[in-house]
MARKOL-289119 format. One record per residue (C-alpha): residue number from 1; residue in one letter; z, x, y. Coordinates in steps of 0.25 Angstrom, whole numbers, plus 5000, padded with zeros to 4 digits. Each point is the difference from the previous one (the first is absolute). Layout:
! residues N
<site nr="NUM" rest="A" up="Z" east="X" north="Y"/>
...
! end
This chain:
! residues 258
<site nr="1" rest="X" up="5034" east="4912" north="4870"/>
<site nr="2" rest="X" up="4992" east="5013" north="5002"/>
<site nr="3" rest="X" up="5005" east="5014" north="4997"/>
<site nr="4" rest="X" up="5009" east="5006" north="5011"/>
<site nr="5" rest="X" up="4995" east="5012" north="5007"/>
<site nr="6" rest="X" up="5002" east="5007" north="5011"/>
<site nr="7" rest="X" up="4989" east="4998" north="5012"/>
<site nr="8" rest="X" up="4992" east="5011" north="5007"/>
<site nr="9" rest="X" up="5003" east="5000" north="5017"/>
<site nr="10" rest="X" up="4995" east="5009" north="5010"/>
<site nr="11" rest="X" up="5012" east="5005" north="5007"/>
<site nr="12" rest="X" up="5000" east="4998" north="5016"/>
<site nr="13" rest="X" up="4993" east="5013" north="5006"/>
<site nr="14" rest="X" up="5009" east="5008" north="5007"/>
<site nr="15" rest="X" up="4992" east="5013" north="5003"/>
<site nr="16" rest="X" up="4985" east="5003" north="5004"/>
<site nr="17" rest="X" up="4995" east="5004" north="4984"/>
<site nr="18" rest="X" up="5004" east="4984" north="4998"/>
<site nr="19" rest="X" up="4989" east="4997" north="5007"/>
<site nr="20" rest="X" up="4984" east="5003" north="4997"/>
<site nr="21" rest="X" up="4996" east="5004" north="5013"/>
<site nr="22" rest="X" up="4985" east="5006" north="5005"/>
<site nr="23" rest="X" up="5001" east="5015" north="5000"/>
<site nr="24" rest="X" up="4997" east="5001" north="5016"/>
<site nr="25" rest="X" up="5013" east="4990" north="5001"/>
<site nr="26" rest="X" up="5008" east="5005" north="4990"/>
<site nr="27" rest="X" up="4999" east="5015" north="5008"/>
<site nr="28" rest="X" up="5002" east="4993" north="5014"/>
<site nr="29" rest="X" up="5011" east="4994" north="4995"/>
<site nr="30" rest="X" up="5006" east="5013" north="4993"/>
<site nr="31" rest="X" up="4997" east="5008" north="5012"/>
<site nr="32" rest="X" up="5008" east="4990" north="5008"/>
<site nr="33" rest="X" up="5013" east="5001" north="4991"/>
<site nr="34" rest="X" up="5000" east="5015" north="4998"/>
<site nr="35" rest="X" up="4998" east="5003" north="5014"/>
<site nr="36" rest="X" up="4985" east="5008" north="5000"/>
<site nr="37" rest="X" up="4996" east="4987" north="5008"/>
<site nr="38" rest="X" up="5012" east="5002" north="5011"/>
<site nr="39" rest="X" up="5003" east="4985" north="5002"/>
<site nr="40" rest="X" up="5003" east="4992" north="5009"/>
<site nr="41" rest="X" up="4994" east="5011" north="5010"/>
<site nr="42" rest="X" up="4987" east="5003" north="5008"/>
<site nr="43" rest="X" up="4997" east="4985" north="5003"/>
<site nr="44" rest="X" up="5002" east="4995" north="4987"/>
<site nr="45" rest="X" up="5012" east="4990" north="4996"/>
<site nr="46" rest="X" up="4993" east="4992" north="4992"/>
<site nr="47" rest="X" up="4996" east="4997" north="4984"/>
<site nr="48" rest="X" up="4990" east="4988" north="4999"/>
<site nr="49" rest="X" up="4998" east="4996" north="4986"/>
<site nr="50" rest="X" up="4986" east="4990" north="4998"/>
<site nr="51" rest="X" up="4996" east="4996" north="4989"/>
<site nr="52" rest="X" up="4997" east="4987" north="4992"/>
<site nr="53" rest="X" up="5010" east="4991" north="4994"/>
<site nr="54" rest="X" up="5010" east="5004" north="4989"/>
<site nr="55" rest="X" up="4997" east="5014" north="5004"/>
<site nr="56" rest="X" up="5016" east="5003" north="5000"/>
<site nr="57" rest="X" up="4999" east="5003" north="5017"/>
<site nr="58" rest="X" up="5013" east="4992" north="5003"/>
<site nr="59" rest="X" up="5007" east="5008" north="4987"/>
<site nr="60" rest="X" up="4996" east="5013" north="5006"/>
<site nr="61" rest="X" up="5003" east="4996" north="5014"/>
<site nr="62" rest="X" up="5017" east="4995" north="4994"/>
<site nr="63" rest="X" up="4999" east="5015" north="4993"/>
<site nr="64" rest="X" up="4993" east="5010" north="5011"/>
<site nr="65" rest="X" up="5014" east="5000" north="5010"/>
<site nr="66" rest="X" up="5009" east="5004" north="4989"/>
<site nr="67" rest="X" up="4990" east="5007" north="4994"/>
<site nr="68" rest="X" up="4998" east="5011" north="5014"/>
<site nr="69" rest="X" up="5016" east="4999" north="5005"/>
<site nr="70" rest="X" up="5002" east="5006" north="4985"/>
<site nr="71" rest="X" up="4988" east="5012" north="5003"/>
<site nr="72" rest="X" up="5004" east="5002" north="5013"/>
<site nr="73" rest="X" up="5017" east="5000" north="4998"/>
<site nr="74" rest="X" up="5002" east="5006" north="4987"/>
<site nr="75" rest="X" up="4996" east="5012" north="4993"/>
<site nr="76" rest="X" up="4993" east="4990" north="4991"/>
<site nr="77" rest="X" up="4985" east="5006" north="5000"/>
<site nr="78" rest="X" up="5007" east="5014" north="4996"/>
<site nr="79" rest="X" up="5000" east="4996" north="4985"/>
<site nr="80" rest="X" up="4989" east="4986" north="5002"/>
<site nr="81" rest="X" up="4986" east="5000" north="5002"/>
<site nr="82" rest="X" up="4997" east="4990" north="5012"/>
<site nr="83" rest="X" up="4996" east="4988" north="4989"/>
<site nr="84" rest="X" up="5014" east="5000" north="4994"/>
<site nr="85" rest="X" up="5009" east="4998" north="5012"/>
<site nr="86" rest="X" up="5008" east="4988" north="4998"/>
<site nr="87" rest="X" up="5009" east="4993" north="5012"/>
<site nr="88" rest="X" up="5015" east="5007" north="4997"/>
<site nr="89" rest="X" up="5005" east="4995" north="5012"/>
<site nr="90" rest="X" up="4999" east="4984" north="5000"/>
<site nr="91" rest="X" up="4990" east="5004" north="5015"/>
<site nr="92" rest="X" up="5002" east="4987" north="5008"/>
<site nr="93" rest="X" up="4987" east="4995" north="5008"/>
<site nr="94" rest="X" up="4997" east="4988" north="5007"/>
<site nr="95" rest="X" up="4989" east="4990" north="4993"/>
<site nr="96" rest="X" up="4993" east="4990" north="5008"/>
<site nr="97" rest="X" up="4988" east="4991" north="4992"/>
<site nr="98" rest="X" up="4990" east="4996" north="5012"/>
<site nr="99" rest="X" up="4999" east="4986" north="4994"/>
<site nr="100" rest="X" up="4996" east="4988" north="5011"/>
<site nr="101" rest="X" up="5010" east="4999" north="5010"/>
<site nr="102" rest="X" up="5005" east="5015" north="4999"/>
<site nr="103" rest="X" up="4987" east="5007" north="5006"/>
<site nr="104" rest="X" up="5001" east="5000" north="5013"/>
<site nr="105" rest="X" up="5004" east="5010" north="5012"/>
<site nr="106" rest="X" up="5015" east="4995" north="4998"/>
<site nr="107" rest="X" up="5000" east="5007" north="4986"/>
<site nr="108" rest="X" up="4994" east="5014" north="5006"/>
<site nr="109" rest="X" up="5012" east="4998" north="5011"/>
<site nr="110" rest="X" up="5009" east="4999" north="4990"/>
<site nr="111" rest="X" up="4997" east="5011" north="4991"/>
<site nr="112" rest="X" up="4999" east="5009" north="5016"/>
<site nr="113" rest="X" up="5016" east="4993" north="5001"/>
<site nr="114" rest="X" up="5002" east="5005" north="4985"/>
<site nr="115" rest="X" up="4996" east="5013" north="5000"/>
<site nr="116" rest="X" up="5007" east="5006" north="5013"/>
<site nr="117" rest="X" up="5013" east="5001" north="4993"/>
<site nr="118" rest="X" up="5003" east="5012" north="4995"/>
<site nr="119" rest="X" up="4996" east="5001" north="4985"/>
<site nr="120" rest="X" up="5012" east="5004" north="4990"/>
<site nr="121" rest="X" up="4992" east="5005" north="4988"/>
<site nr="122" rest="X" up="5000" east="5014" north="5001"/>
<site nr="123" rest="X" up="4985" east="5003" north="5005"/>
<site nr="124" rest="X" up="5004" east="4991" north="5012"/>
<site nr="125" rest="X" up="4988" east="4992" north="4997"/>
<site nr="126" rest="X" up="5000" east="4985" north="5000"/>
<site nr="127" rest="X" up="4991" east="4994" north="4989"/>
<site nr="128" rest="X" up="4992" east="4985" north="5002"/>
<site nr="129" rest="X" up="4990" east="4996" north="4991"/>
<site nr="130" rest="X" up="4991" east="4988" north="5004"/>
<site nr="131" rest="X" up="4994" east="4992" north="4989"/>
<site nr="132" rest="X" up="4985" east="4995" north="5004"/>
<site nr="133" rest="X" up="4999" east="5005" north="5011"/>
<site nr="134" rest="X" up="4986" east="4993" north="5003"/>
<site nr="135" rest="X" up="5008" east="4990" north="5002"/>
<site nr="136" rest="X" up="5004" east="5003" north="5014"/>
<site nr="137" rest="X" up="4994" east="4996" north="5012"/>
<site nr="138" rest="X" up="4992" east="5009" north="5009"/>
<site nr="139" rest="X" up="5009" east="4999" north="5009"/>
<site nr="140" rest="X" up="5010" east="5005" north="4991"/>
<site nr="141" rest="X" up="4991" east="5009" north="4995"/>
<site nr="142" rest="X" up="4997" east="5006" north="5013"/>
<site nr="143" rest="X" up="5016" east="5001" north="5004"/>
<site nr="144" rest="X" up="5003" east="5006" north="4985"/>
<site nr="145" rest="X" up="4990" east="5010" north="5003"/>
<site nr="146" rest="X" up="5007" east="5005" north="5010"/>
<site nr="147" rest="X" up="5013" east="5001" north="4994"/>
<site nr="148" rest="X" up="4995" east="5009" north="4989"/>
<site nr="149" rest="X" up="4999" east="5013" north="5012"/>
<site nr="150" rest="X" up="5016" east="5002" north="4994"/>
<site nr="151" rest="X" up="5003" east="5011" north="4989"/>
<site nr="152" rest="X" up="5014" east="4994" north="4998"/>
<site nr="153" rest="X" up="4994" east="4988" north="4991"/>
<site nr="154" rest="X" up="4992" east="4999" north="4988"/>
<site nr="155" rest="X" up="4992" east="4988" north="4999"/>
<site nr="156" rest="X" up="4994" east="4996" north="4986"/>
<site nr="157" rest="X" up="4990" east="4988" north="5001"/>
<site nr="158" rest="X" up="4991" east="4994" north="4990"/>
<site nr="159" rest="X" up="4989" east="4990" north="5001"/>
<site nr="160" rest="X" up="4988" east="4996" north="4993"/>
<site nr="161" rest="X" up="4992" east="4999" north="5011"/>
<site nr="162" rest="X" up="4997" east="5013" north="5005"/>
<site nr="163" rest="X" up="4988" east="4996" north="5010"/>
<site nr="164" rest="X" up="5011" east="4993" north="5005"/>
<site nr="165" rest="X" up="5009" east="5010" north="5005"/>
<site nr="166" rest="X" up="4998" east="5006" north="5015"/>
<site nr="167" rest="X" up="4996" east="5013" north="4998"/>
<site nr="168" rest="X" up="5009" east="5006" north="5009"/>
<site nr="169" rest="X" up="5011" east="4996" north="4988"/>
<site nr="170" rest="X" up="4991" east="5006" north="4992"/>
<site nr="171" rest="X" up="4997" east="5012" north="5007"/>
<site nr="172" rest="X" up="5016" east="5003" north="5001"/>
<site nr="173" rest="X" up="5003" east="4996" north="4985"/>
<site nr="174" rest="X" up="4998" east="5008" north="4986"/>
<site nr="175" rest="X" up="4990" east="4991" north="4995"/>
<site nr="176" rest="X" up="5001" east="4997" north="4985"/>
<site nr="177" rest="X" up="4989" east="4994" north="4991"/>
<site nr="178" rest="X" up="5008" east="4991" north="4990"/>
<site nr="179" rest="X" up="4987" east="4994" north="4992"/>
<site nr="180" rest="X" up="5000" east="5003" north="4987"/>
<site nr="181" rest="X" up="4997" east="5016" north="4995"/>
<site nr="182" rest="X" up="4992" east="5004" north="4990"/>
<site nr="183" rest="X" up="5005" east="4995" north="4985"/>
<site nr="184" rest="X" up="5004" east="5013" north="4998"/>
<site nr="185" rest="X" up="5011" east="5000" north="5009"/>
<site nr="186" rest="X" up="5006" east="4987" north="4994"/>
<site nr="187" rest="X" up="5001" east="5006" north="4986"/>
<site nr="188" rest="X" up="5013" east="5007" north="5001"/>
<site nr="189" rest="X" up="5008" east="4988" north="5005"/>
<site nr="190" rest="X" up="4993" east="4990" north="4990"/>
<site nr="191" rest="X" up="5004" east="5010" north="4988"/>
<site nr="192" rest="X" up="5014" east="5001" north="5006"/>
<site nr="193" rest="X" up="5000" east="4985" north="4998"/>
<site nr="194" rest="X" up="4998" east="5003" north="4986"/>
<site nr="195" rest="X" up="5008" east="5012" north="4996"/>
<site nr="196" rest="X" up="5011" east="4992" north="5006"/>
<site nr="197" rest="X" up="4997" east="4990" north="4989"/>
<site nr="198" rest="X" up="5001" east="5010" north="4990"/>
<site nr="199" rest="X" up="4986" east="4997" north="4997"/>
<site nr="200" rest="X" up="4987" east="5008" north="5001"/>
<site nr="201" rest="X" up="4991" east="5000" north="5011"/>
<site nr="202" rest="X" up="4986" east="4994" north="4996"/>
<site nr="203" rest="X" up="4989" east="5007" north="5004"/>
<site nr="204" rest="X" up="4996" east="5006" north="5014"/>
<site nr="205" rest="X" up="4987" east="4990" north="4999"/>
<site nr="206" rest="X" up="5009" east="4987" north="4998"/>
<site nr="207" rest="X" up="5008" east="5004" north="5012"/>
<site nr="208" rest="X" up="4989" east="5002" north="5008"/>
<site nr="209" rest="X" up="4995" east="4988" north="4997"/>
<site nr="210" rest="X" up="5014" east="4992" north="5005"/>
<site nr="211" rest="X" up="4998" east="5006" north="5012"/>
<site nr="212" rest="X" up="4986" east="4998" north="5001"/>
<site nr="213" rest="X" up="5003" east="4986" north="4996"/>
<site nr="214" rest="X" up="5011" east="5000" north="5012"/>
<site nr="215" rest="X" up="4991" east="5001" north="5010"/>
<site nr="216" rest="X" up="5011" east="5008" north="5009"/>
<site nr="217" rest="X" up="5013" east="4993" north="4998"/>
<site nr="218" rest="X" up="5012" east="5005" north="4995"/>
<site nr="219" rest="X" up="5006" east="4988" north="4996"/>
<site nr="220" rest="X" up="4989" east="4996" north="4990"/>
<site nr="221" rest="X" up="4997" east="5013" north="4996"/>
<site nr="222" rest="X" up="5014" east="5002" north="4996"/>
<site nr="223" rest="X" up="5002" east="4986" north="4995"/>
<site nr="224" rest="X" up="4988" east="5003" north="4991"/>
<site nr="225" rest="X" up="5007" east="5013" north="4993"/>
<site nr="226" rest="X" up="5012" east="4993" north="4998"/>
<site nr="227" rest="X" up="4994" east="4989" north="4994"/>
<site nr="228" rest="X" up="4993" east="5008" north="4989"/>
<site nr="229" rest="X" up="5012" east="5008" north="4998"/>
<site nr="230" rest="X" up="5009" east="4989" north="4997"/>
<site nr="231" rest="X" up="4989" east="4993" north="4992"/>
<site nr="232" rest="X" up="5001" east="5012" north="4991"/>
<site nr="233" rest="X" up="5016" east="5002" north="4999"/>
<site nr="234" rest="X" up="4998" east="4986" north="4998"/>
<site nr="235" rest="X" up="4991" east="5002" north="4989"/>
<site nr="236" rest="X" up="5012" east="5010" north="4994"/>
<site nr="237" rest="X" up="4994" east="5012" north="5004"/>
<site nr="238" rest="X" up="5011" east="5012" north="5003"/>
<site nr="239" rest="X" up="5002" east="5015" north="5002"/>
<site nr="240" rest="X" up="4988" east="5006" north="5002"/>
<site nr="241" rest="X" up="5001" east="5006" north="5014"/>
<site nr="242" rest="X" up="5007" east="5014" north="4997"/>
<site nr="243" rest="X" up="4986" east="5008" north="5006"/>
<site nr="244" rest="X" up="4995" east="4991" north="5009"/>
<site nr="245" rest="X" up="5007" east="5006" north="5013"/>
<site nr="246" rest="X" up="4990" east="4996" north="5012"/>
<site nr="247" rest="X" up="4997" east="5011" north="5010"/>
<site nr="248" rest="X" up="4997" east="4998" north="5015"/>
<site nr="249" rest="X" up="4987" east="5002" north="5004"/>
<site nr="250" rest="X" up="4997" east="5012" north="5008"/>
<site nr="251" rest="X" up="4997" east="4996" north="5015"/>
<site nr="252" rest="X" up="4992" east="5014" north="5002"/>
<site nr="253" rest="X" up="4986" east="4993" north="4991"/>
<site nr="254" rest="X" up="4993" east="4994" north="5012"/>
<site nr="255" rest="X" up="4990" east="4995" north="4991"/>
<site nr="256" rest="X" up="5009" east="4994" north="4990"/>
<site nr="257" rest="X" up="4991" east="4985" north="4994"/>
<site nr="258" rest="X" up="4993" east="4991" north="5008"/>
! end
């Protein structure tokens, strides 16, 4: 039998910094959480994420309700910055795939019927997240459209069809690209991946190259990572992490690698 080791994992995400974002989505998204981008309000109830697949957009869309009922009913963002808000308060929200057979009219109805209760979180906002939301028919579409008038519900959607989304849902969402960022914004997640192993993150240029090499996904890009790290603990390679702490990249460089 091989040597015992203990493997390298990348721990669920539970904030925004677990997650390489595009700077415009990135600040979209933060202004949403700390309230600079007053939300759900002036016609907006909506957050559309788009993007190709393994992006993360379902992970996202499980994380944003907890993520804004803790911004907006704790004193939270008095000692965070808006990437580090995690869910304290187990937010519930409704969750509805709009697979074959749950993409209709009915499905819109019931959401209507869902969300005229009165909420219990302490907002008194309801939150319903609808996974591929290209799904729907234009029917559906057309009636969802309408319901998104309400500033008592935030609705999180994602799809990877965005040319397949009416533009009315569009025009009332927070529209968040989810494709993959520059390398750069990847690098602190992958070292994390690393430090955790008690090992020390290869160069920038390797890491670049997984995520070049991931062609936008975050499964393979992450899988990748962990891959070589557990090929080198595997190899007996330990401790050599102390000064490798990764560091966010700052959101303010609008030029950042193409």
């Amino acid at each position: 039998m091989g040597s015992v080791f203990n493997l390298a994992y990348v721990n669920p995400p539970i904030c925004l910094n677990d997650f390489a974002l595009q700077p415009n989505s990135r600040h979209r998204l933060e202004s949403a959480i700390d309230g600079t981008l007053p939300f759900p309000r002036h016609g907006l109830s909506g957050i559309l994420l788009y993007g190709s697949y393994g992006t993360g957009k379902t992970t996202l869309a499980r994380l944003l309700p907890g993520i804004l009922e803790t911004a907006r009913t704790t004193n939270v963002m008095a000692t965070s910055l808006a990437g580090e808000v995690t869910d304290a308060l187990d937010t519930p929200y409704d969750y509805h795939a709009c697979a074959s057979g749950q993409n209709s009219v009915g499905l819109i109805q019931g959401v209507q019927n869902k969300t005229s209760y009165i909420s219990l979180n302490g907002s008194g906002l309801h939150y319903l997240i609808l996974d591929e939301l290209d799904n729907l028919t234009d029917l559906a579409q057309a009636s969802f459209k309408a319901l998104m008038n309400s500033t008592h519900v935030v609705y999180v959607m994602t799809t990877n069809h965005l040319n397949k989304i009416d533009q009315g849902i569009q025009n009332r969402s927070v529209v968040i690209d989810m494709n993959a960022p520059p390398p750069r914004y990847w690098r602190p997640i992958l070292k994390r991946v690393y430090k955790d192993a008690g090992l020390k993150s290869p160069p920038d240029v390797y890491l670049d190259q997984c995520v070049q090499a991931g062609r936008g996904s975050a499964r393979t890009i992450l899988s990748d990572v962990v891959m070589s790290a557990n090929q080198r603990l595997r190899n007996g390679e330990r401790g050599t992490a102390a000064n490798d702490e990764p560091q966010q990249p700052s959101t303010d460089d609008s030029g950042g690698e193409q």
